[in-house]
C-alpha positions as CSV (number, residue, x, y, z in Angstrom):
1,X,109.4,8.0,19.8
2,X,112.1,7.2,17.1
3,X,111.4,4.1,16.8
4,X,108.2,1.0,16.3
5,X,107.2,-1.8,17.7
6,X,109.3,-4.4,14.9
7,X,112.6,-2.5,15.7
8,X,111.9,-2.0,19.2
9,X,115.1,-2.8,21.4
10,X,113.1,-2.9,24.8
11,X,111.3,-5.3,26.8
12,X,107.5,-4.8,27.7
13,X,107.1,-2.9,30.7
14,X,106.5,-4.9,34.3
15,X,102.9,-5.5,34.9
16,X,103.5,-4.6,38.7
17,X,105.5,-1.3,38.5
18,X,103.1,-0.3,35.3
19,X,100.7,3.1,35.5
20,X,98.6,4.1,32.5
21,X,99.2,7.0,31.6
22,X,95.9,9.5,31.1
23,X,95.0,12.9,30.5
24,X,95.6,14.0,34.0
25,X,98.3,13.1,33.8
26,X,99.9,14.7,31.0
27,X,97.8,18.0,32.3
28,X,99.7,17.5,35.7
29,X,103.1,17.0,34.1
30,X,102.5,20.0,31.7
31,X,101.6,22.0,34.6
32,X,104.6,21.5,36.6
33,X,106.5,22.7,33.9
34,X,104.9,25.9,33.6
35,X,102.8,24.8,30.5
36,X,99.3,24.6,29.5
37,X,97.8,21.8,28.1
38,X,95.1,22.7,25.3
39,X,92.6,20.1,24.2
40,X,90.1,21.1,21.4
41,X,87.2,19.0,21.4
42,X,84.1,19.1,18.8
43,X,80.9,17.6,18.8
44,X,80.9,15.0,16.6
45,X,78.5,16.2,13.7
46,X,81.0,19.0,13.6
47,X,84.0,16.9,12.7
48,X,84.4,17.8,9.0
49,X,87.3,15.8,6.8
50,X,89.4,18.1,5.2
51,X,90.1,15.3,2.3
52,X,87.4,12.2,1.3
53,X,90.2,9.8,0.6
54,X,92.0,9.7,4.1
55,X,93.9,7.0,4.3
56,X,95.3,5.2,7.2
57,X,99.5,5.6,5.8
58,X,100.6,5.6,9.4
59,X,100.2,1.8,10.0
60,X,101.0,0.2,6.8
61,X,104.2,0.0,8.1
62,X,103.0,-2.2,11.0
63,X,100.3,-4.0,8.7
64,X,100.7,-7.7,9.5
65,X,97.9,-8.8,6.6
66,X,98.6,-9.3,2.9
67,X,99.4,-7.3,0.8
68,X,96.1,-7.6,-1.3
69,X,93.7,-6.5,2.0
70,X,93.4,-2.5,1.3
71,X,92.8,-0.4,4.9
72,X,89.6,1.6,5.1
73,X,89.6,5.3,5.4
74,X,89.9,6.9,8.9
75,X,87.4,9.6,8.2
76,X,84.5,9.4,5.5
77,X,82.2,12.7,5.0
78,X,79.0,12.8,6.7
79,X,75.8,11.6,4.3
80,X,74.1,15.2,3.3
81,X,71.4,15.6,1.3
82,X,70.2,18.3,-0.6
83,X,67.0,19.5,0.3
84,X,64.2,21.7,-0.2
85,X,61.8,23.1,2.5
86,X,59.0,25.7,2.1
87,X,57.0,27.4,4.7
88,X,54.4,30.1,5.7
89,X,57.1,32.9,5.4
90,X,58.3,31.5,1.9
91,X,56.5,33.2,-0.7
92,X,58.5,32.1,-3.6
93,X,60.3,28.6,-4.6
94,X,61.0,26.4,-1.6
95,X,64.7,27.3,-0.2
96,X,67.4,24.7,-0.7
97,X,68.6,23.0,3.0
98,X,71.5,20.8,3.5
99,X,70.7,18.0,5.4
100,X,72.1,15.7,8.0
101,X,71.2,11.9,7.5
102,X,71.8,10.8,11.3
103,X,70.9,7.2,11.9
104,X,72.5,7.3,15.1
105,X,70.3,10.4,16.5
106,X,66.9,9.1,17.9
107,X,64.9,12.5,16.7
108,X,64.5,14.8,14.2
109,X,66.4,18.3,14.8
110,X,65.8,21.6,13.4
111,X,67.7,24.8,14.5
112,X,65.3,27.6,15.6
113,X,67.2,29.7,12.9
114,X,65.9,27.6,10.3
115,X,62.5,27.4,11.7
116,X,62.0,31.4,11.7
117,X,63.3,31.3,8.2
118,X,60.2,29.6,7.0
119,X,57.9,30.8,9.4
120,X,56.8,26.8,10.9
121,X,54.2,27.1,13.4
122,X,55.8,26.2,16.9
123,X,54.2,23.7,19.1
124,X,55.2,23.0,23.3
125,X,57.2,20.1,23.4
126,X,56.5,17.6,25.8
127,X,59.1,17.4,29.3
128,X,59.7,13.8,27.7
129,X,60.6,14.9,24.9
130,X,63.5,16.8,25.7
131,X,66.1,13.8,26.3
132,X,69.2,14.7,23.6
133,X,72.3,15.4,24.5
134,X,75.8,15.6,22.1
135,X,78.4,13.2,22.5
136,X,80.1,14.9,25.2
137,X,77.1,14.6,27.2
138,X,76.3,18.3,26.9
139,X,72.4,18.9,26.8
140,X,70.5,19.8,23.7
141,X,67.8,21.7,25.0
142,X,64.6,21.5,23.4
143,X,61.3,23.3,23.9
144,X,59.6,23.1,21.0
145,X,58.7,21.4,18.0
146,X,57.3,22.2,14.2
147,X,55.7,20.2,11.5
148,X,57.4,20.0,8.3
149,X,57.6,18.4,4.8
150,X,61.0,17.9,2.5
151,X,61.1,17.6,-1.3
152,X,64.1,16.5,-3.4
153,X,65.1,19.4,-5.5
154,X,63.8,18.2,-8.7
155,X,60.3,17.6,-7.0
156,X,60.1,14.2,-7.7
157,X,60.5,13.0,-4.1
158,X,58.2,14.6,-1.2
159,X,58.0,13.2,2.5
160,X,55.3,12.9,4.2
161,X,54.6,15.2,7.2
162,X,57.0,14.6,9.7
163,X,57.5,16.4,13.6
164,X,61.4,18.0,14.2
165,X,62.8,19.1,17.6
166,X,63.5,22.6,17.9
167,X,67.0,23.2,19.0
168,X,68.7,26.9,19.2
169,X,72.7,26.8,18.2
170,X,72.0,24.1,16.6
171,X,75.2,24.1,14.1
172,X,73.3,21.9,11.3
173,X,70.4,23.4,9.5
174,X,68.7,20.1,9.9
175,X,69.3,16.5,11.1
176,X,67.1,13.1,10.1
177,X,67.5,10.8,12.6
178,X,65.7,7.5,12.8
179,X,62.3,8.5,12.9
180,X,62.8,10.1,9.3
181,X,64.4,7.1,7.7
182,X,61.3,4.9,9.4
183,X,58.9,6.4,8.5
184,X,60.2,6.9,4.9
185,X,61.8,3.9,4.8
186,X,64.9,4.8,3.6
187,X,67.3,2.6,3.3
188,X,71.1,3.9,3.6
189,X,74.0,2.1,2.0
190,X,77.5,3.3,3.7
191,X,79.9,1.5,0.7
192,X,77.4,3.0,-1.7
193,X,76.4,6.0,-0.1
194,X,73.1,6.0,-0.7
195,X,69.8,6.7,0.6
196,X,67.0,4.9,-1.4
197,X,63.4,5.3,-0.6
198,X,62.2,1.2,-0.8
199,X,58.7,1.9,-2.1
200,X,60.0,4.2,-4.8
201,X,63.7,3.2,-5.5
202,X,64.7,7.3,-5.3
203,X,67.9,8.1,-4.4
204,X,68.2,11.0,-2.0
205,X,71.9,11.0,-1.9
206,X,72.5,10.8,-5.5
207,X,70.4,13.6,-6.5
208,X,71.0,16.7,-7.6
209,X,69.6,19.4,-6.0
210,X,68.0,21.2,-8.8
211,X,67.4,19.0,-12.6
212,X,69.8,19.8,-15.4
213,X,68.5,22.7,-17.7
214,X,67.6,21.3,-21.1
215,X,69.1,24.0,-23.2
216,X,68.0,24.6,-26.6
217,X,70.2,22.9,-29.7
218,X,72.0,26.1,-31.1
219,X,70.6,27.4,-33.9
220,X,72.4,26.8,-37.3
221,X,71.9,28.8,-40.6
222,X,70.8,27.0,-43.0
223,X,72.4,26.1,-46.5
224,X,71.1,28.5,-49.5
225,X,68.1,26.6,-51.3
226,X,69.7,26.1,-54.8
227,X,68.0,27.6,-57.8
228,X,65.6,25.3,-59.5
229,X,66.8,25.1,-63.3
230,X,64.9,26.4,-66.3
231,X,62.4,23.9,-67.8
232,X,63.2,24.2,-71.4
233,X,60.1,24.6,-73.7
234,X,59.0,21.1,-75.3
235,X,60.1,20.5,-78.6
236,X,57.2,20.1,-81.4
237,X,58.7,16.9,-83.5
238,X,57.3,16.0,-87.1
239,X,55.3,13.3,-86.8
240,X,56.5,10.0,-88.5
241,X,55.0,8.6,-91.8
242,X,52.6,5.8,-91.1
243,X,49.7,4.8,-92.6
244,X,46.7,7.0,-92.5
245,X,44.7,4.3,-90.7
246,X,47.1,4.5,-88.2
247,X,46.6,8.4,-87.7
248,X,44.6,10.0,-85.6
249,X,40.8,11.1,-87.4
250,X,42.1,15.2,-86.9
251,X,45.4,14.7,-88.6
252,X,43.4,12.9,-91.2
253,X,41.3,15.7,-91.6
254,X,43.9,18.0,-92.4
255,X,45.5,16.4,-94.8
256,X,42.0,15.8,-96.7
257,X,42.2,19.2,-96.4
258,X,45.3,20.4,-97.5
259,X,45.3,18.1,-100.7
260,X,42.1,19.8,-101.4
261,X,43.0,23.3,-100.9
262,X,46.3,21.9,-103.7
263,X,44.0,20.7,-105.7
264,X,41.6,23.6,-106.3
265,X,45.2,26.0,-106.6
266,X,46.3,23.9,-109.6
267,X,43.1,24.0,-110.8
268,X,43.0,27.7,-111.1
269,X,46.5,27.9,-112.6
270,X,44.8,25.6,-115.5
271,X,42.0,27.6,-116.2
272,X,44.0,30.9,-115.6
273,X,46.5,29.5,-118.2
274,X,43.9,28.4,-120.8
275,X,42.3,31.7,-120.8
276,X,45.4,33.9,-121.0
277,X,46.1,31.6,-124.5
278,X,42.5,32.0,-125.6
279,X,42.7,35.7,-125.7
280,X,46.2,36.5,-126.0
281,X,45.7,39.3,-127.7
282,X,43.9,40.9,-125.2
283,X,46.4,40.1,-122.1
């Protein structure tokens, strides 16, 4: 078509002479031409958006609102969340399980794959009980059903025990449907995109799947300790003149001393002296 519907030449088409035009028949017309016509359909869990920020270019051309209204996205991802899941055949830390949160799907889905994995004890499923089917009406059989409990990767968010349909091909490792977000009453924001538990306020979207490792700071060699300086030896000072009643009574005593020790030294040059003249003419 070369051309739209505000440059369009034509007329509308008359109501009496009209004929949709449908699959078969573009099928027919491809056949008579010696062509086949291939259509791939998915199931849609399956559909997977190449890009998260699809927008819808082709009709902004033909956009008859404002200019300030913005178009939403043709395709937004599915809401996953990172799991963990342990079992009987797990012997070490649980394994990590991407998860499908389905509130359109009325049960909660496990493939058999996943179920040998961990080992889950298989229960009979009641004839009831097996009532899913995909979008294009195709059947999801279902025999059986296990017991199981899921954890946020950090551990600070556990379920309690919930029952999952056990579904072979099934090309999701798991898928919470309704039941799930009852029972734990999540609550799931599509502008958001989030998943919060509403007794706890844990987001099960916005969590990672393992905590971030606390890394020790990087260790730093230290600066040299500087040398501690010399104490210089105390200096002995003279003590000032003052009165002797103002000197301490072991000071005193040594200069009663001293003078006395003077004393008896002059008094022996004296008497030396005297004698020395007395008998000069022995000396």
């Amino acid at each position: 078509i070369g051309h739209r519907t505000l440059n369009c030449d034509g007329t509308f088409p008359d109501a009496a002479t009209y004929k949709t035009l449908t699959q078969a028949d573009a099928v027919a017309q491809a056949a008579a031409r010696g062509k086949t016509l291939k259509v791939k359909r998915e199931p849609a869990a399956a559909v997977r958006p190449k890009d998260k920020d699809i927008l819808a270019a082709d009709y902004e051309e033909s956009d008859s609102d404002s200019d300030g209204y913005v178009l939403p996205p043709l395709t937004v991802p599915h809401l996953y969340v990172n799991l963990t899941l342990s079992g009987p055949s797990i012997s070490d830390f649980p394994i990590p399980v991407r998860s499908l949160l389905d509130i359109g799907c009325p049960s909660i889905v496990i493939s058999d794959t996943l179920v040998t994995k961990l080992g889950l004890r298989r229960y009979p499923l009641p004839l009831e009980e097996d009532n899913l089917s995909s979008l294009s009406e195709s059947p999801l059989s279902c025999r059986e059903y296990v017991k199981l409990k899921v954890s946020s990767g950090d551990g600070n968010w556990t379920s309690g025990v919930v029952r999952a349909k056990v579904n072979v091909g099934l090309c999701i490792p798991l898928i919470l449907g309704t039941p799930f977000l009852a029972a734990e009453h999540i609550v799931i924001d599509s502008e958001q995109r989030t998943a919060v538990d509403k007794r706890t306020g844990f987001d099960l979207l916005n969590n990672p799947l393992y905590p971030p490792r606390q890394w020790q700071p990087e260790w730093v060699i230290p600066p040299p300790t500087p040398k501690k300086p010399k104490r210089k030896p105390p200096v002995s000072e003279p003590i000032p003149f003052s009165r002797s009643a103002d000197l301490p009574v072991s000071v005193m005593l040594e200069v009663k001393n001293r003078i006395d020790d003077l004393a008896l030294q002059k008094l022996l040059q004296d008497e030396d002296a005297r004698l020395k003249a007395k008998h000069a003419d022995v000396f």
